[in-house]
C-alpha angles and dihedrals in degrees: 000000000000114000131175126212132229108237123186128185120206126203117212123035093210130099103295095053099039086050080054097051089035090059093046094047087057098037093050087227098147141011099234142019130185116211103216117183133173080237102052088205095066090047093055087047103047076046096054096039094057092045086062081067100065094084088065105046138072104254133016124255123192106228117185143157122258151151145250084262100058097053093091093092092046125107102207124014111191114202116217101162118110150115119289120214123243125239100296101013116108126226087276100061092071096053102111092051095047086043092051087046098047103044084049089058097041095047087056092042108050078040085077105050105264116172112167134088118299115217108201131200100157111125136267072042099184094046090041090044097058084036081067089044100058092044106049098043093223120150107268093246080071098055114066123165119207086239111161092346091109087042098058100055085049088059094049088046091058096039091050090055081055101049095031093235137113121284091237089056080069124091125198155060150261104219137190123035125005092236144043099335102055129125145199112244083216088179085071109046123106136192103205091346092300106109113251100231088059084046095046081040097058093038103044093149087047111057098018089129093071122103105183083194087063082045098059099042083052099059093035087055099038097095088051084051089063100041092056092053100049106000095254152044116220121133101064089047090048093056091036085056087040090052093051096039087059096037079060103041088040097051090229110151087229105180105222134159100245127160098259121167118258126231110177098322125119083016086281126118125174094034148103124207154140111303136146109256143181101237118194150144094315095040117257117015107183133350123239106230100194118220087243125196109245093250092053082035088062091049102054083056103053081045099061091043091066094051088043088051091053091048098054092054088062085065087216094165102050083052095054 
């Protein structure tokens, strides 16, 4: 009997991407990964350290060190190197290093003969991720960024400490930019399937206390929360990159707010932002366009011309 296995790479051997490989070994979500670093060593280390794992979970995955060279074979390769910003930049700031990072990796990459989806977390992710996209060549459904994936569940997790419930009884997304300009798409988000502004509107009293525009600030602050405290954020992007990757190997249709670039939908072109999308065996099927209010509907778009802005000063056109 003739199997093939499902083999993930995985850039960046730091936090975030040994979160991520830590989250898929116990999850049993592929059957390989390969650890690549720009220091060989501390891939081979992350790579040992996770297969001492094996003894304690349910099935066995085969992790190992690589190289750019040997992703060709690989189903999914999820990219985690990046720049990180420094106390009081923003995500953007630290766009050129990431750029000059990211088109090294793809070039030897795609070098290779890679031909699978990319899944992308370096920051800033929207402008990265269309960054992947340019340089591989590949058509746009291969190359995902995690986007607002991570803020969305930031935003179910507040509101079920709220509502007392469980954060997958809560329905909706943060959209846009995966930064500072992000919003909630508050008129599509459910408690329980029943939408939360008809649920605040019938128990005034009882929910008075509630601002959605703390809400919101919150979620869209949470991850700098968490960098201030102890200088990254890595576990809840490691199991949202973990989340995507098997949506993607397990062909589930998962629905998630990822940074996908946008063709015509939502009235935008030449960018790459925050949307729900189906995400499946060949990457993104179909994206969700969101019957949005005018006011969230205003938003999205300011949002996408910053990314679009930030697009534009790589210059990516005039390289190709």
């Amino acid at each position: 009997m003739k199997t093939k296995s499902r083999k993930v790479a995985i850039v960046g051997s730091g936090m975030v991407g040994s979160s991520c490989a830590y989250s898929m070994v116990n999850q049993a979500i592929c059957d390989e990964i390969m650890m690549i670093d720009r220091t060989y060593d501390r891939a081979l280390a992350q790579a040992l350290d996770l297969s001492h794992c094996m003894d304690f979970t349910a099935t066995r995955t085969k992790v190992y060190a690589g190289t750019y060279s040997d992703c060709a074979p690989m189903d999914v390769v999820i990219l985690t190197a990046g720049a990180n910003p420094l106390p009081g930049q923003t995500r953007l700031d630290v766009m050129d290093a990431a750029a000059a990072i990211t088109e090294e990796i793809v070039t030897n990459i795609m070098a290779g003969g890679f031909d699978g989806i990319f899944v992308v977390a370096a920051n800033p992710v929207d402008i990265v991720t269309y960054m992947v996209w340019k340089k591989s060549g590949l058509p746009r459904h291969r190359v995902i960024g995690t986007g607002t994936s991570i803020d969305s569940s930031r935003l179910k997790t507040l509101l079920s400490e709220v509502f007392s419930i469980d954060p997958r009884s809560v329905n909706g997304y943060a959209m846009g930019e995966h930064g500072e300009s992000q919003f909630v798409a508050w008129s599509h988000v459910t408690i329980g399937g029943k939408p939360i502004l008809h649920i605040l509107e019938q128990h005034r009293e009882r929910f008075s206390h509630l601002d959605l525009a703390d809400i919101a600030r919150k979620t869209k602050d949470a991850g700098w929360e968490i960098f201030t405290r102890k200088g990254s954020t890595h576990f809840g992007i490691g199991s949202a990159l973990a989340y995507i990757t098997r949506s993607i190997l397990n062909d589930e249709h998962k629905i998630i707010a990822v940074s996908a670039i946008l063709e015509g939908e939502y009235g935008q072109t030449g960018t790459c932002t925050g949307v729900p999308a189906i995400i499946g065996r060949d990457g993104i099927k179909e994206l969700l366009e969101l019957n949005l209010s005018s006011e969230e509907f205003t938003k999205f778009n300011t949002s996408c011309d910053i990314v679009r802005s930030g697009i534009a000063s790589l210059r990516l056109e005039e390289q190709a």
